[in-house]
C-alpha positions as CSV (number, residue, x, y, z in Angstrom):
1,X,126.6,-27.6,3.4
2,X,123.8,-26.8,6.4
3,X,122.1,-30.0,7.7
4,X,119.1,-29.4,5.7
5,X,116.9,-30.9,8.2
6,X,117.5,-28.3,11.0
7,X,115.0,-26.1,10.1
8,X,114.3,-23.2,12.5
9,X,111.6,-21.3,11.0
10,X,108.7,-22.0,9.0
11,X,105.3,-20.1,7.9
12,X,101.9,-21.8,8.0
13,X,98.3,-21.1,7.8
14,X,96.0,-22.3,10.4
15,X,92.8,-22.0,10.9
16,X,90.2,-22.9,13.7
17,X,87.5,-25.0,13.1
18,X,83.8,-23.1,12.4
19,X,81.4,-23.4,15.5
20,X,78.0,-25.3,14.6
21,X,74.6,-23.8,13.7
22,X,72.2,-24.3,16.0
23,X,69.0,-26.6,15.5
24,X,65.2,-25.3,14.4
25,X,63.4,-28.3,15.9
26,X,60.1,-28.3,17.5
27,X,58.8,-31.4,19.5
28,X,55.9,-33.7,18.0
29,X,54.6,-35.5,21.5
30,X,51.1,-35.8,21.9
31,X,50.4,-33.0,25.0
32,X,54.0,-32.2,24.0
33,X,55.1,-29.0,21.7
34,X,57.3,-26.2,21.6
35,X,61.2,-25.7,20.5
36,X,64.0,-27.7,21.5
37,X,66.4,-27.0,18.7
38,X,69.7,-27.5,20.5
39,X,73.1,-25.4,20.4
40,X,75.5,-25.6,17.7
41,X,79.3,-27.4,19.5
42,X,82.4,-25.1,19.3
43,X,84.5,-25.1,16.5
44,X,88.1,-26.2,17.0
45,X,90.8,-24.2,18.5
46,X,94.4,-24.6,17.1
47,X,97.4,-25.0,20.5
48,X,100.9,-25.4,20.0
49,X,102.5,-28.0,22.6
50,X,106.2,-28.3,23.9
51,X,107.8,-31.6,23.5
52,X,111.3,-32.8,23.8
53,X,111.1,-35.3,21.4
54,X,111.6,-32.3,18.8
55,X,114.7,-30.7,18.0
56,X,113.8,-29.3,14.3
57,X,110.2,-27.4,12.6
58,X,110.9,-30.1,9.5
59,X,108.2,-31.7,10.4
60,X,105.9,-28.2,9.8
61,X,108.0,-27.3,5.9
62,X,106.2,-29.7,3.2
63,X,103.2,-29.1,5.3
64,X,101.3,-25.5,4.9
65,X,97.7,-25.5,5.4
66,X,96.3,-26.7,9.0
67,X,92.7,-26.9,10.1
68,X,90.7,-28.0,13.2
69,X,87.5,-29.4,13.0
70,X,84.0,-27.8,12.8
71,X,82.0,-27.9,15.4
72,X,78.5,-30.1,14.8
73,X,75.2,-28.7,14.5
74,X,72.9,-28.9,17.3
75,X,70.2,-31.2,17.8
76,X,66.7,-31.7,19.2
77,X,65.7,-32.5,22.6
78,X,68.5,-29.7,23.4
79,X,71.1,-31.4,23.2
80,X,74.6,-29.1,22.2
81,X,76.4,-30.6,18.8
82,X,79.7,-32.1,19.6
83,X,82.2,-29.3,19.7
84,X,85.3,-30.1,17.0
85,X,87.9,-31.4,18.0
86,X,91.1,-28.7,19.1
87,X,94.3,-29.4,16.4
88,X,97.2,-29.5,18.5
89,X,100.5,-28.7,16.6
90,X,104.0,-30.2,18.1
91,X,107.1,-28.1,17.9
92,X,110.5,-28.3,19.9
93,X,111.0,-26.5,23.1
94,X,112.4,-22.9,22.6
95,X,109.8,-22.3,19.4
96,X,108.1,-18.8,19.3
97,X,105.1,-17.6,17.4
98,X,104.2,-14.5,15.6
99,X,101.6,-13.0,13.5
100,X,101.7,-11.8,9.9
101,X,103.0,-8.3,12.2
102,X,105.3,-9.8,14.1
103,X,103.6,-9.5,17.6
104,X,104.7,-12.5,19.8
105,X,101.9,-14.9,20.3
106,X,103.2,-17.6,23.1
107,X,106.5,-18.7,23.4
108,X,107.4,-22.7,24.1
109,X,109.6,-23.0,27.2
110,X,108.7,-26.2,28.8
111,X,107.8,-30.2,27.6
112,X,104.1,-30.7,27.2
113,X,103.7,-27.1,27.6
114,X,100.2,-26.0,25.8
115,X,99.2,-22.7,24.1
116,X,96.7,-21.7,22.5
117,X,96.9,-19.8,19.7
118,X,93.7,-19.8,17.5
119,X,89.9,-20.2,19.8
120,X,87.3,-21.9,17.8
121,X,84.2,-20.5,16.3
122,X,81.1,-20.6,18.6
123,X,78.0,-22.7,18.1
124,X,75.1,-21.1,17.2
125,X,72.4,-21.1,19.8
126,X,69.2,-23.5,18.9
127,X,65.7,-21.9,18.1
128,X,64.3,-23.0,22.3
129,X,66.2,-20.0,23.1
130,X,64.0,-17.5,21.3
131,X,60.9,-18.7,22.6
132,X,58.8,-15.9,24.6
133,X,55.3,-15.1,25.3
134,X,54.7,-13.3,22.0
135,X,56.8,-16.2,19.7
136,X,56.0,-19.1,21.1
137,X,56.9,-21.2,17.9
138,X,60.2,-19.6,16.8
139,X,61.3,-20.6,13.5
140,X,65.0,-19.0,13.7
141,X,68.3,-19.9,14.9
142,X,71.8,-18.6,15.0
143,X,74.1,-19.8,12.8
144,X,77.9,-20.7,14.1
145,X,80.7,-18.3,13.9
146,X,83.2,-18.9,11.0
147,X,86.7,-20.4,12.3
148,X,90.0,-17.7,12.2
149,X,92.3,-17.9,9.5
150,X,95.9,-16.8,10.2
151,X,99.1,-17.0,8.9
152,X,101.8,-18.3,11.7
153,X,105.4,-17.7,11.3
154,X,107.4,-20.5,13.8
155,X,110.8,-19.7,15.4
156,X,113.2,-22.1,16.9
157,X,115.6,-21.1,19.4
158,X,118.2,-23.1,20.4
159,X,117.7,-24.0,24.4
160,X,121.2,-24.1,26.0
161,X,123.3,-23.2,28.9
162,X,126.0,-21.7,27.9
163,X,126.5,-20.2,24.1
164,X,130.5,-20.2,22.3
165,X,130.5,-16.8,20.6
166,X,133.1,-16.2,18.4
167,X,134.5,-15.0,14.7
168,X,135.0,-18.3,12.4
169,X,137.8,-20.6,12.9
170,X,138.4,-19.9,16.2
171,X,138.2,-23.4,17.7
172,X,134.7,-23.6,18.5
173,X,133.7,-26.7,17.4
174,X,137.1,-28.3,18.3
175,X,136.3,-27.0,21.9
176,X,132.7,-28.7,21.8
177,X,133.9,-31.9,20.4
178,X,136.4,-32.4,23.6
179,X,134.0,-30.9,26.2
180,X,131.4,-33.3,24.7
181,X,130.5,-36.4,22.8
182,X,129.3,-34.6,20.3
183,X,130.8,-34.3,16.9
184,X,130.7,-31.0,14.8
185,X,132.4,-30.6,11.2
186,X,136.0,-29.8,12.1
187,X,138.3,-27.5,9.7
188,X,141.0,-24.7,9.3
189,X,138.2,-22.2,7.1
190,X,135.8,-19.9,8.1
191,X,131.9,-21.0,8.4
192,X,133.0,-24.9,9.3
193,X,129.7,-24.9,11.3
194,X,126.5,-23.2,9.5
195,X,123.8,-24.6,12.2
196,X,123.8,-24.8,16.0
197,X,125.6,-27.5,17.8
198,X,124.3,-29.0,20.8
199,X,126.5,-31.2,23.2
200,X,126.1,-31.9,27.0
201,X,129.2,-31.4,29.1
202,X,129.4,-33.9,32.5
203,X,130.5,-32.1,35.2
204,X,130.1,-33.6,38.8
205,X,126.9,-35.0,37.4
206,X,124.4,-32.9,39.2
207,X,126.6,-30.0,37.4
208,X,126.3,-31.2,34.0
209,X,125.2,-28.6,31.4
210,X,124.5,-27.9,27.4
211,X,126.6,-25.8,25.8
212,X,125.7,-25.1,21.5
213,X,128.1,-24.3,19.1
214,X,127.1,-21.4,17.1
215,X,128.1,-20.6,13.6
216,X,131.2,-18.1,13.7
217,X,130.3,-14.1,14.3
218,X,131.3,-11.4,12.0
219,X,131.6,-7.7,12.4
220,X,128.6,-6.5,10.7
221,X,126.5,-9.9,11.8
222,X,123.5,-7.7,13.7
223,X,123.4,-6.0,10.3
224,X,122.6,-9.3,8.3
225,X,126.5,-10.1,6.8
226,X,127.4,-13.7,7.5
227,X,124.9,-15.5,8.9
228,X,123.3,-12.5,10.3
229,X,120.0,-13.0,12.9
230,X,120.1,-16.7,11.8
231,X,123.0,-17.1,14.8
232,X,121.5,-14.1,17.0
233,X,118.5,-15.6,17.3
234,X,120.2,-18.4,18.9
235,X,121.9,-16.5,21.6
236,X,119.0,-15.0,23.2
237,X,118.1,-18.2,24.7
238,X,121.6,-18.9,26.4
239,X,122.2,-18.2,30.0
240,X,126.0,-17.9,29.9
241,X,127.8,-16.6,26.6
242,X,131.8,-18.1,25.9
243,X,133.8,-15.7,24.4
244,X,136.4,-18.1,22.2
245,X,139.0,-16.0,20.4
246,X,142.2,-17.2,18.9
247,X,145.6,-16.6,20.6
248,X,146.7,-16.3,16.7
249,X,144.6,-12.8,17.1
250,X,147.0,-9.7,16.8
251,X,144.6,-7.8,19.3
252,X,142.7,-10.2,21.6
253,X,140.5,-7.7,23.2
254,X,139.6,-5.6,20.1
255,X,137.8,-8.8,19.1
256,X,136.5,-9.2,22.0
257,X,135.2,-5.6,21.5
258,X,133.7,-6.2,17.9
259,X,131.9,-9.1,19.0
260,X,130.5,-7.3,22.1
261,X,129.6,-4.6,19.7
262,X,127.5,-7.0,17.6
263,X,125.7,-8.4,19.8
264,X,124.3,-4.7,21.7
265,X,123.8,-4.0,17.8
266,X,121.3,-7.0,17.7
267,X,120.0,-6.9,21.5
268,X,121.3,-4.9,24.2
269,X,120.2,-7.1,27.0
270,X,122.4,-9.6,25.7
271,X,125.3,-7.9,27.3
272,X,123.3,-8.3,30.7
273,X,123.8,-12.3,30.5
274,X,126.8,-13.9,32.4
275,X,129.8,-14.3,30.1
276,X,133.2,-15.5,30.3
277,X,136.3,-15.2,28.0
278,X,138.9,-18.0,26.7
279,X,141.8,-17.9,24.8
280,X,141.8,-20.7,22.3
281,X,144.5,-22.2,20.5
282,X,146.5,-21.3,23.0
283,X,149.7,-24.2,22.6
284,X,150.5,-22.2,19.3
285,X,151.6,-19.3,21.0
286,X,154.7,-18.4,23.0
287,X,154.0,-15.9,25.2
288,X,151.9,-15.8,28.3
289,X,148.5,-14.5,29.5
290,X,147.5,-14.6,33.0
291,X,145.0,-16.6,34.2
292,X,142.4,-15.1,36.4
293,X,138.8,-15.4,37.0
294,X,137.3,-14.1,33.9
295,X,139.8,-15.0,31.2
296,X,140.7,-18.9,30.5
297,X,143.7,-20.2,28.4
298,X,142.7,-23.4,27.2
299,X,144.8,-25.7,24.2
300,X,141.3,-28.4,23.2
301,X,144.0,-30.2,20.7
302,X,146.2,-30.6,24.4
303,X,143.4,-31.0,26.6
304,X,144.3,-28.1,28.6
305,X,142.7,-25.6,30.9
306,X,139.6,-27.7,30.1
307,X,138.8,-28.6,33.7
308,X,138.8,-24.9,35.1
309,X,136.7,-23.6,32.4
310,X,134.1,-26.3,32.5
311,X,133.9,-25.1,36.5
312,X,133.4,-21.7,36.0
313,X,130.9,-22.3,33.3
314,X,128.9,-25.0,36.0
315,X,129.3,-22.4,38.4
316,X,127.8,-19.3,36.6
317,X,124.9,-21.3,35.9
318,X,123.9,-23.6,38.8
């Protein structure tokens, strides 16, 4: 079953906080007179903030209705209402946000990284301000504008160096487990892995990368069959893509072509990202491929090959 508490996208409704009315006041001090109604304060603006902390939107699900404060009506003597406090929403790095259209709205790339993604309502202005030479005793002020209501639809990407692409059962997740210390479900059927993997590989320690598993690709995938966008959403965010296909294959480079197909299908910049090939599983075959710079025999069950491909992958992206 998926780990239900990944969740990478969610829909919520925000809206900013209404700005304050402003004051009808007049003073009452003997040799004193006149309007000082003050300004109505901002309403509350609605930012989305980076943070590491955060590797899910699980948080955002049971959740769907967020609101900043109203801003506070003005008050005599001039002085401005307080302006509503702003509601600042945490999501993981790599999160994007869209409108009810689609249009992008801010994208989350760095920790502690602010957006801002709904302004407050303004204050209304207070009644001093419409005093002239005709009106000296102004009995009006403007009212606050209302807050903005919209709906929010939250995407997490997966943030990692290098992405394994490759059709189910190929060894993926067998690869990441001996690369890494992490520990992906392991088995001889398709779809053994249904959400992203992360695992950090050590590598010269200044070197050291993160590399995701991704569920398996399938012909058809840009199209919506298997897990469709769900895992090519993910690979947009990679800087270097691992091709992993099984030496079991009858024709190793016409998967290779499908799952190049697949992903131009989805985005055709993807095929302008840095990629290498390797030939998993590759202790269960007799015959020999020769190594060279863009292909890599590895056996993860034998530990073999390991250390050139985790050198090549360091190198592409430092």
């Amino acid at each position: 079953m998926p780990n239900p508490n990944l969740i990478d996208k969610v829909n919520i409704l925000c809206r900013s906080g209404d700005g304050g009315n402003g004051l009808v006041h007049f003073r009452r001090e003997k040799f004193k007179g006149g309007p000082d109604g003050g300004d109505g304060g901002d309403g509350g603006s609605i930012v989305l903030c980076g943070t590491s902390n955060l590797r899910t939107l699980l948080h955002l699900k049971y959740n769907k209705n967020y609101k900043a404060q109203n801003g506070v009506t003005g008050q005599r003597s001039r002085k401005k209402g307080a302006s509503g406090k702003k509601l600042i929403l945490n999501v993981p790095i790599g999160t994007i946000a869209r409108d009810q259209q689609g249009n992008l709205l801010c994208e989350i790339k760095h920790n502690k990284q602010e957006s801002l993604i709904i302004s407050g309502g303004k204050g209304g202005l207070g009644n001093w301000h419409f005093r002239n030479s005709i009106n000296r005793t102004p009995i009006y002020a403007k009212p606050g504008s209302p807050g903005v209501e919209l709906w929010l639809t939250l995407e997490l990407k997966i943030l990692a160096d290098v992405g394994l692409v490759g059709l189910p059962n190929t060894g993926k997740s067998t690869l990441l487990s001996v690369l890494t210390l992490a520990k992906p479900r392991i088995g001889n059927y398709a779809f053994t892995t249904l959400t992203p993997k992360l695992g950090l590989v050590k590598y010269k320690e200044e070197k050291s990368f993160i590399i995701s598993d991704l569920p398996g690709l399938l012909k058809g995938a840009s199209k919506g069959k298997g897990l469709g966008f769900r895992f090519l959403q993910h690979i947009e965010r990679n800087v270097v893509l691992l091709f992993l296909i099984s030496a079991e294959e009858k024709n190793l480079f016409y998967i290779y072509k499908i799952l190049l197909q697949e992903l131009s299908y989805y985005n055709y910049n993807l095929l302008e990202k840095y990629r290498l090939i390797s030939i998993s599983k590759y202790d269960l075959i007799k015959n020999n491929l020769t190594q060279n710079k863009s292909i890599f025999c590895i056996s993860s069950h034998y530990l073999n090959g390991l250390n050139n491909l985790k050198k090549a992958l360091s190198y592409k992206i430092l």
